[in-house]
C-alpha positions as CSV (number, residue, x, y, z in Angstrom):
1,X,-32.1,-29.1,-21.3
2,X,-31.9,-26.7,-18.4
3,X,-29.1,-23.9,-17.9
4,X,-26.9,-23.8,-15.1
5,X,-27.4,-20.3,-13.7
6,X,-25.0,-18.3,-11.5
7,X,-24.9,-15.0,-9.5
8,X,-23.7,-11.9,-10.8
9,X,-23.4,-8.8,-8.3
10,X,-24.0,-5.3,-8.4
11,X,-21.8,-3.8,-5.5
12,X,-23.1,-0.7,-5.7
13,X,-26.7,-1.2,-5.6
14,X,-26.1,-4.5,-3.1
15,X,-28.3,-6.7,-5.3
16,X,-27.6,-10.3,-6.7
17,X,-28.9,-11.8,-9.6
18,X,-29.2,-15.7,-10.9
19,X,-28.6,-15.5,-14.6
20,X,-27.8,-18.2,-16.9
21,X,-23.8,-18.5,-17.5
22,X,-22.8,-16.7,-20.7
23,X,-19.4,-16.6,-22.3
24,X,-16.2,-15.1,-20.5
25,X,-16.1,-12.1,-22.6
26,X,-20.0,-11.3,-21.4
27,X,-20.9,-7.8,-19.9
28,X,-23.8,-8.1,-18.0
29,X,-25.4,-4.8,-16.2
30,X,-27.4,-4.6,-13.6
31,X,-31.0,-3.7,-14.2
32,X,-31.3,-1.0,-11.9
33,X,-28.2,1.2,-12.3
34,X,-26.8,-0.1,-15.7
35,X,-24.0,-1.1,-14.2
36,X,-21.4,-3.8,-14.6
37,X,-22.3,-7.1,-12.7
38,X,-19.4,-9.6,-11.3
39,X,-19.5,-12.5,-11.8
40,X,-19.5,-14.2,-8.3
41,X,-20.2,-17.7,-8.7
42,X,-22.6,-20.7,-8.2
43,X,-22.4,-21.2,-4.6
44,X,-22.5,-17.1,-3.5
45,X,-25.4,-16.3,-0.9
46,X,-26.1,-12.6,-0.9
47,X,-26.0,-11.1,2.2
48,X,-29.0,-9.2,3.8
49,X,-29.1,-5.5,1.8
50,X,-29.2,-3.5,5.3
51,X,-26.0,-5.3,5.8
52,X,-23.4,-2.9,4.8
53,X,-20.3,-4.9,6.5
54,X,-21.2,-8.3,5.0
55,X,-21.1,-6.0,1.6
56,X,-18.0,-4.3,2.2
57,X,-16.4,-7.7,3.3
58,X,-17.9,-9.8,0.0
59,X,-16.5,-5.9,-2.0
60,X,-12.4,-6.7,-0.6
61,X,-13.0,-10.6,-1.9
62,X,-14.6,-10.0,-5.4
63,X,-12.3,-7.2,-5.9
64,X,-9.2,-9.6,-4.7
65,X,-10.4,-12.1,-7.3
66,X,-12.1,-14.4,-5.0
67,X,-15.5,-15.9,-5.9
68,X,-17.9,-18.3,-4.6
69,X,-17.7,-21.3,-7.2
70,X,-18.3,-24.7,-6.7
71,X,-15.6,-27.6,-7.0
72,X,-16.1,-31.4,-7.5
73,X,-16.2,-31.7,-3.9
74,X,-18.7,-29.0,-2.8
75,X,-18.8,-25.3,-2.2
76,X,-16.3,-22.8,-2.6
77,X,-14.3,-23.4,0.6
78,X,-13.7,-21.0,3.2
79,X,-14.0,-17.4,2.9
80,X,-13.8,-14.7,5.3
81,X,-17.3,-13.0,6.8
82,X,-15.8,-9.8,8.4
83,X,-13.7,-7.2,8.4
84,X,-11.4,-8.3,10.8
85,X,-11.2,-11.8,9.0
86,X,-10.2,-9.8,6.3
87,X,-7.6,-7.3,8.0
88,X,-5.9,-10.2,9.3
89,X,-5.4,-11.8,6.2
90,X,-4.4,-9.2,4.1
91,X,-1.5,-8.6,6.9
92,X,-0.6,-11.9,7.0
93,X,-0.1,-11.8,3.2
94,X,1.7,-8.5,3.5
95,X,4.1,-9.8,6.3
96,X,4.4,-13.4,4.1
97,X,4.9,-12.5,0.7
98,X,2.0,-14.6,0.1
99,X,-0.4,-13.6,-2.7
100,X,-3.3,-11.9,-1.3
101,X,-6.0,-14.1,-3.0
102,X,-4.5,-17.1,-1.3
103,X,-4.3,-15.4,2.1
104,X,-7.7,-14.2,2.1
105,X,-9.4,-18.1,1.7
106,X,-7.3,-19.3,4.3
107,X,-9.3,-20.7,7.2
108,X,-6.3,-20.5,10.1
109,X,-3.5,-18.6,9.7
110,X,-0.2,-19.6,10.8
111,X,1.1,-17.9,13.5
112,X,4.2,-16.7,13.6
113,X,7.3,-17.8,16.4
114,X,9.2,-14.9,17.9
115,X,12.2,-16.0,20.4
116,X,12.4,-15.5,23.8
């Protein structure tokens, strides 16, 4: 029987790696810097290395508690792909009292009505 395998990050080195899932008490490290991986799900694509925005941007989700795992009806649903995406979330959230992690996997945001 074959193990499902999912990606684990290393942020600071901008390197993904496939591993088999462990349990949720699991450190992994990452075989270059003996760091700490993160766990970022099934469905995660690495960006390209040389791409340090798509790395900063995929830094703000993991770090917001936002991976890339698969549900019963496909992939992990939207998630943002740049900065801006991101700024624009994180206001909204600030502005909303909505939790940041829910913000941030929005597709649209509502915009707001002023008067006048």
């Amino acid at each position: 029987m074959a193990y499902t395998k999912t990606s684990y990050v290393c942020l600071p080195c901008r390197a993904s790696y496939k591993q088999p899932y462990g349990r949720p008490g699991d450190e992994r490290r990452c075989p270059r810097c003996a760091g700490t991986l993160i766990h970022a799900g099934s469905a995660f694509a690495a960006p390209p290395r040389r791409d340090t925005a798509a790395w900063r941007t995929l830094t703000l989700l993991l770090h917001a508690g936002i991976g890339f795992h698969k549900s019963c009806c496909g992939g992990p649903g939207y998630r943002p792909r740049t900065r801006h995406e991101v700024r624009e979330r994180i206001l909204f959230a600030r502005r909303s009292g909505e939790p940041r992690a829910r913000a941030l996997s929005r597709r649209e945001i509502p915009w707001e009505r002023t008067a006048g």
